[in-house]
C-alpha positions in Angstrom: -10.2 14.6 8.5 -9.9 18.6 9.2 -12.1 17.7 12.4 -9.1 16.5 14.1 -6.4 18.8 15.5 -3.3 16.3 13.4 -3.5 14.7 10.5 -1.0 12.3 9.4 -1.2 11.4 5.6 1.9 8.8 5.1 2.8 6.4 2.8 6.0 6.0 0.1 7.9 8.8 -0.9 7.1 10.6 -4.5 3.7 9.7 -4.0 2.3 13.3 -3.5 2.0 13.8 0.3 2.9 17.0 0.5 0.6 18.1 -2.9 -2.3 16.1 -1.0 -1.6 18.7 2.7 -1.4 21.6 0.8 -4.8 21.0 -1.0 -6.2 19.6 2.4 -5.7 23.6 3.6 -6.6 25.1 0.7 -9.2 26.6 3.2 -7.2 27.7 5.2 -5.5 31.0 4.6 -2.5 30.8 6.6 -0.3 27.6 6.0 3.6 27.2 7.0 5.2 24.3 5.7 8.4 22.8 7.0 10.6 20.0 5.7 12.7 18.0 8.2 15.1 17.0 5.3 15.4 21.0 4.9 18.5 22.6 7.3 17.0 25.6 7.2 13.8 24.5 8.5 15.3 22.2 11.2 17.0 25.1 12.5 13.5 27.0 12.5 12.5 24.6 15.0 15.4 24.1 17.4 13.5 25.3 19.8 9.9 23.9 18.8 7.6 24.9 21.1 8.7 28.4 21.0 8.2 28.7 17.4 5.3 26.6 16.5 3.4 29.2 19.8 4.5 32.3 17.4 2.0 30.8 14.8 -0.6 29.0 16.9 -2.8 30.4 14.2 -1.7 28.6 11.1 -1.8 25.3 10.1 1.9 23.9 10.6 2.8 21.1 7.8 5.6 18.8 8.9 6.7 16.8 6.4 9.4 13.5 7.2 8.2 14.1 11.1 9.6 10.8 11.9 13.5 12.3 11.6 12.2 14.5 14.7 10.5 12.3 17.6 11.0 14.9 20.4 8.0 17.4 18.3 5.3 14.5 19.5 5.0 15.5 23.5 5.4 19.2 22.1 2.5 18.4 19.9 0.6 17.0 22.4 1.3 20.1 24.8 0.4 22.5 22.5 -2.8 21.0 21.4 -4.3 20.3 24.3 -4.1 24.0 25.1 -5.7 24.5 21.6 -7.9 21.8 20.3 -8.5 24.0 17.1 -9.0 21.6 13.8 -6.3 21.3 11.4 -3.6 23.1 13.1 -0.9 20.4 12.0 -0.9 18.1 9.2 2.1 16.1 9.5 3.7 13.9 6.2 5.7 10.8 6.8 7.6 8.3 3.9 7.1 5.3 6.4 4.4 4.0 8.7 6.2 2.6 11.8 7.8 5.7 13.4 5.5 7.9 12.6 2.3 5.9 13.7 4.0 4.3 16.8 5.7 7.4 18.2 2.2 9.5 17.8 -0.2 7.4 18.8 2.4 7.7 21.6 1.7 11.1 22.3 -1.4 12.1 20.3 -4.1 9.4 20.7 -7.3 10.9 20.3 -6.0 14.0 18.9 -5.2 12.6 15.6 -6.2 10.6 11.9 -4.1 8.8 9.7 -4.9 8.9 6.2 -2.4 6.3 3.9 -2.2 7.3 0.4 -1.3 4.9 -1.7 -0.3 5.7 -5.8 -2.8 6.2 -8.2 -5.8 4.6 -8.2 -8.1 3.6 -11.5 -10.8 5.2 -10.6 -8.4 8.6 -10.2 -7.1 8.3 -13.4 -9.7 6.4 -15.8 -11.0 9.4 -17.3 -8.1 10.2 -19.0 -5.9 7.1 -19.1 -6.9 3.2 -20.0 -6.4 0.3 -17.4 -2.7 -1.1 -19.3 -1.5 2.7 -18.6 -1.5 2.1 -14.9 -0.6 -1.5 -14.9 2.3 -1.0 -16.8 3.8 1.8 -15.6 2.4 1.6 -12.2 0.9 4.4 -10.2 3.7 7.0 -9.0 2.4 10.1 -10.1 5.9 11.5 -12.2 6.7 8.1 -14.2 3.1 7.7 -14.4 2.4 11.0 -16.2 5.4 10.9 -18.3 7.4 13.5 -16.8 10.2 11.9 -16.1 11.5 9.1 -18.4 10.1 5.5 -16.8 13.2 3.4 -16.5 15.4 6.3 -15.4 12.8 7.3 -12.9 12.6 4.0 -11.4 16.2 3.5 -11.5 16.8 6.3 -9.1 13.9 6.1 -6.7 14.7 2.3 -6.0 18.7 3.7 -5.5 17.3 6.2 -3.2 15.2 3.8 -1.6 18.1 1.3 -1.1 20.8 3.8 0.0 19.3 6.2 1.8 15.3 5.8 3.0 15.8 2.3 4.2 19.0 2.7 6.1 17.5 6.4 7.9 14.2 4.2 9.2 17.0 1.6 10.9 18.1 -1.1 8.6 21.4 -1.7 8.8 21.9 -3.6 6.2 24.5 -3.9 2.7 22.7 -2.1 -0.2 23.5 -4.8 -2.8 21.3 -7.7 0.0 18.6 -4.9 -0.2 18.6 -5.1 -3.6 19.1 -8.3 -4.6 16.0 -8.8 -2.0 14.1 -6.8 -3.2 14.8 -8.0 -7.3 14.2 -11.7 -5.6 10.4 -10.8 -3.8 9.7 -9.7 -7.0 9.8 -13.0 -8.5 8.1 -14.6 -5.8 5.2 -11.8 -6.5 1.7 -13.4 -5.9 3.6 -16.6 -4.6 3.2 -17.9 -1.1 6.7 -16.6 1.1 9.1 -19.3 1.5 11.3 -17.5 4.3 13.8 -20.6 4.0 14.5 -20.6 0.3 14.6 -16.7 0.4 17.3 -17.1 3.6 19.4 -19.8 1.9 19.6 -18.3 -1.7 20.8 -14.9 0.0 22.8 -16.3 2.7 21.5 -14.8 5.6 19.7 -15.9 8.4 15.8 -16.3 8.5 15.7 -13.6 11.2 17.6 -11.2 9.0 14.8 -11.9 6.4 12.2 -11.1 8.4 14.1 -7.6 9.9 14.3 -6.7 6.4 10.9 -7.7 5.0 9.3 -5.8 8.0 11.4 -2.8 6.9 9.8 -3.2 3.3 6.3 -3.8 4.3 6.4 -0.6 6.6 8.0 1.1 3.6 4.7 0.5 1.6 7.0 -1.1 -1.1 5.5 -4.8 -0.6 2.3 -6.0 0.8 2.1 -9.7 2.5 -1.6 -10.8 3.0 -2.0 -13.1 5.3 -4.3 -16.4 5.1 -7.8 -16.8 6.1 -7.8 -19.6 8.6 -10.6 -18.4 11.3 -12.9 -21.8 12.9 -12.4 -23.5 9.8 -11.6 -27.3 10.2 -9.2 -28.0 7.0 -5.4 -28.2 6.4 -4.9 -24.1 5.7 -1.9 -22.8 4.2 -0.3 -20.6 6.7 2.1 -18.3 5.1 1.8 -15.4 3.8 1.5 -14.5 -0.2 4.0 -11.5 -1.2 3.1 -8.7 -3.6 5.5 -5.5 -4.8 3.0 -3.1 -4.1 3.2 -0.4 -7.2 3.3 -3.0 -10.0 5.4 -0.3 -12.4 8.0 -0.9 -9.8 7.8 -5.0 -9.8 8.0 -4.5 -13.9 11.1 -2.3 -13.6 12.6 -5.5 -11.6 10.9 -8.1 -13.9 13.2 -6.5 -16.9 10.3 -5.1 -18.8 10.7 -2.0 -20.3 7.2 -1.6 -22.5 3.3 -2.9 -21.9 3.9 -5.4 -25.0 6.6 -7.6 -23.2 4.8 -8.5 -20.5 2.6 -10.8 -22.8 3.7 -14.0 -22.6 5.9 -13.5 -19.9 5.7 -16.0 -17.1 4.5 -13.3 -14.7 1.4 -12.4 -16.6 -0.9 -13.5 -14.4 0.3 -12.5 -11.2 1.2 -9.0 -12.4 -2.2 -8.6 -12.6 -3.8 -10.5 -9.3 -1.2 -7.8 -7.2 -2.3 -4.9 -9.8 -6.1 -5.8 -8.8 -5.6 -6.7 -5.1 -4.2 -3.0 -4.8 -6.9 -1.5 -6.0 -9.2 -3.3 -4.2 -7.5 -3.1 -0.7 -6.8 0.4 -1.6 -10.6 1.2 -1.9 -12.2 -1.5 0.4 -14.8 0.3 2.6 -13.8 0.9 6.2 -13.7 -1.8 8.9 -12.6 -4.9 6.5 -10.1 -6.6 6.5 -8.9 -8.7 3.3 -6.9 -12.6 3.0 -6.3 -14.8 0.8 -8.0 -18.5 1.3 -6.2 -21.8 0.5 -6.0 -25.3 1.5 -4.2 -28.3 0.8 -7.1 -29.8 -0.7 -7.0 -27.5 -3.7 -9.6 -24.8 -2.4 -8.7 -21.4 -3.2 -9.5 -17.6 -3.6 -7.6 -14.6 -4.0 -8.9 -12.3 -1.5 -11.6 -12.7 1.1 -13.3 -10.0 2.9 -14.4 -10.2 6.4 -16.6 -8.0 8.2 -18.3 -8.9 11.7 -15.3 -11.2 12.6 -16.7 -13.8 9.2 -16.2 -14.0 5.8 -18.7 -11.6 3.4 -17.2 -12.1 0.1 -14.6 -13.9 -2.1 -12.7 -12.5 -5.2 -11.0 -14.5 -7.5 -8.8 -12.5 -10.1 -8.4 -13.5 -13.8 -6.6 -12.4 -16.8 -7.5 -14.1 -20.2 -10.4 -15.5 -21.8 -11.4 -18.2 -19.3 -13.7 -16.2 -16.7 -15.1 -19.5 -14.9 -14.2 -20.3 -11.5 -12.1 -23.2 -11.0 -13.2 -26.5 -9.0 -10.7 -24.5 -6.1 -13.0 -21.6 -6.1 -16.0 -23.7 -5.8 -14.9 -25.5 -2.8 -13.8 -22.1 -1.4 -17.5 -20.4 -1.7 -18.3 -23.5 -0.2 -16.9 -23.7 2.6 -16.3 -20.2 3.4 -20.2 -19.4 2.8 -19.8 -15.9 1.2 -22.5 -13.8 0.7 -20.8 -12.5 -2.3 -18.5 -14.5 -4.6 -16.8 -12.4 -7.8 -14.6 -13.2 -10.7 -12.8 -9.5 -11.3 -11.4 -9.7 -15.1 -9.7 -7.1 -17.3 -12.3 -6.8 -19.9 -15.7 -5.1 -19.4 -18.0 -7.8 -18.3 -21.0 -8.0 -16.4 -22.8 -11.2 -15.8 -23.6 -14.2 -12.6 -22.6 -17.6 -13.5 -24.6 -20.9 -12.0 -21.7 -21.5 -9.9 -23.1 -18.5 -7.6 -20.0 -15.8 -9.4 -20.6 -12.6 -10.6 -18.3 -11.7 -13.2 -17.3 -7.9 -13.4 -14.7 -6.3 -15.0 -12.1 -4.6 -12.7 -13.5 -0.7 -13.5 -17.2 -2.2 -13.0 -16.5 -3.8 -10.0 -14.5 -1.2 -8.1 -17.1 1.3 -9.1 -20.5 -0.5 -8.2 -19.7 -3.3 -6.4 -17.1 -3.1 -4.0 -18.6 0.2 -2.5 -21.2 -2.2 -1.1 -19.0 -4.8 0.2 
């Protein structure tokens, strides 16, 4: 990353941007860091280029760039007099200003790193898999710092009052809300833009302005259906997830690991907990769907790489780890390479159906590396 003269690390807020830039430069001696929320450092840079010449020889961390569009040509200027690596590292709470405006201005001169909340593999040293399931991986509710509920009361406020409106969405709180609460129980359910429309009273368009503002936001994740050259009746719409599965069991009412036995969401708790970490961690130049037909074939995620599906994932919680007739029809006619049944527990074994069944840290550790 530190080949390029920018980096932009973005993704939600709280999620440790600005700890993540200040370990990139480590290396580097000299570091100034300025915060665009900060008055004090947005009067630093009322005159930008001026000041960000003074200390061409430190690396400048910018974090909430998108509140300041006018820095990108100055950027741009200023590095193409200097192409010296890591000389800015800027931090951004959202994905669509920040990547739209620079690639603008700074194609070629910079990489985008997203990070997302914890991972398992960061974290299953020390904690157990129904740690960050439950309370979902932000690092302060996730490390007990902050009291859970309390925490996640406040960031969704925030969210909700103040991040969503300063990206553009001009929209009443309480619908942000009650959206949000309601895309929760649709969570690992195929989007019904209609029923969600009529139930808030609101136009279909107005759904869609606002789930593009939530997607962008890196609070939900819609993964689209696998339909390429394939002659069935495909589902077309999208399924939702809430990204950070402590926040979709904050809306959910749940306020300990034990009540979410038994609740109807069980299942599909778990398929968005999974699908996270496996989108997360997919190796470069994949791209991830889910498959379904009208006919009853299905699976949760399918890989493609060279433009064709490589491998299907179907995700399980419970006892029963053997695909379904759906699956078997999927692997079918999708032709997979690779075909896996990810459960909870620590498994390891291939089934005659042509499955391997892995548990989730197994799998994410040997065998999605090679995917």
């Amino acid at each position: 990353m530190l080949y390029f003269p920018a980096i932009a690390i973005t993704g939600p807020r709280q999620v440790g941007k600005t700890t993540l830039a200040k370990d990139l430069t480590k290396e580097l001696k000299n570091l100034i860091y300025l915060d665009l929320e900060s008055p004090r450092d947005i009067n630093k840079i009322a005159d930008a280029e001026t000041f960000l010449q003074q200390h061409a020889d430190k690396t400048i961390v910018i974090d909430e760039v998108q509140r300041n569009k006018t820095l990108y040509p100055i950027l741009r200027s200023l590095i193409d007099k200097d192409k010296k690596p890591g000389r800015f590292v800027l931090l951004g709470s959202a994905s669509p200003d920040l990547i739209r405006d620079s690639s603008e201005s700074l194609a070629g001169r910079i990489a985008y790193l997203e990070l997302s909340p914890f991972l398992l593999p960061e974290i299953m040293d020390q904690f157990t898999v129904d740690d960050l399931w439950f309370r979902g991986g932000f690092p302060e509710p996730f490390l007990k710092n902050k009291p859970w509920l309390l925490w996640m009361e406040n960031f969704i406020k925030t969210y909700i009052e103040r991040d969503l409106p300063m990206l553009g969405l001009k929209a009443n709180p309480v619908l942000s809300e009650r959206l949000w609460s309601m895309l929760a129980h649709y969570h690992g359910n195929i989007l019904n833009m209609n029923e969600l429309s009529k139930s808030l009273e609101v136009s279909v368009n107005t759904i869609k302005s606002y789930l593009a503002f939530f997607e962008n936001s890196y609070l939900i994740r819609l993964l689209k259906p696998y339909h390429s050259n394939i002659k069935k009746r495909i589902v077309k719409s999208p399924k939702v997830y809430i990204r950070d599965s402590g926040i979709l069991h904050y809306f959910l009412g749940l306020e300990n690991h034990t009540e979410i036995f038994g609740h109807p969401k069980l299942g599909a708790s778990w398929e968005g907990f999974v699908i996270e970490q496996i989108l997360n961690l997919m190796p470069p130049n994949r791209k991830a769907y889910y498959y379904r037909t009208y006919d009853g074939s299905e699976m949760d995620i399918v890989i493609e790489k060279g433009g064709k599906p490589f491998a299907a994932i179907e995700i399980k919680y419970g006892t029963d780890t053997r695909p379904s007739k759906g699956n078997i029809l999927a692997i079918k006619t999708l032709e997979t390479q690779h075909n896996f049944l990810v459960i909870k527990e620590n498994e390891d074994y291939f089934t005659s159906e042509n499955f391997r069944v892995s548990g989730i840290e197994l799998f994410l550790k040997k065998y999605l590396p090679e995917l």
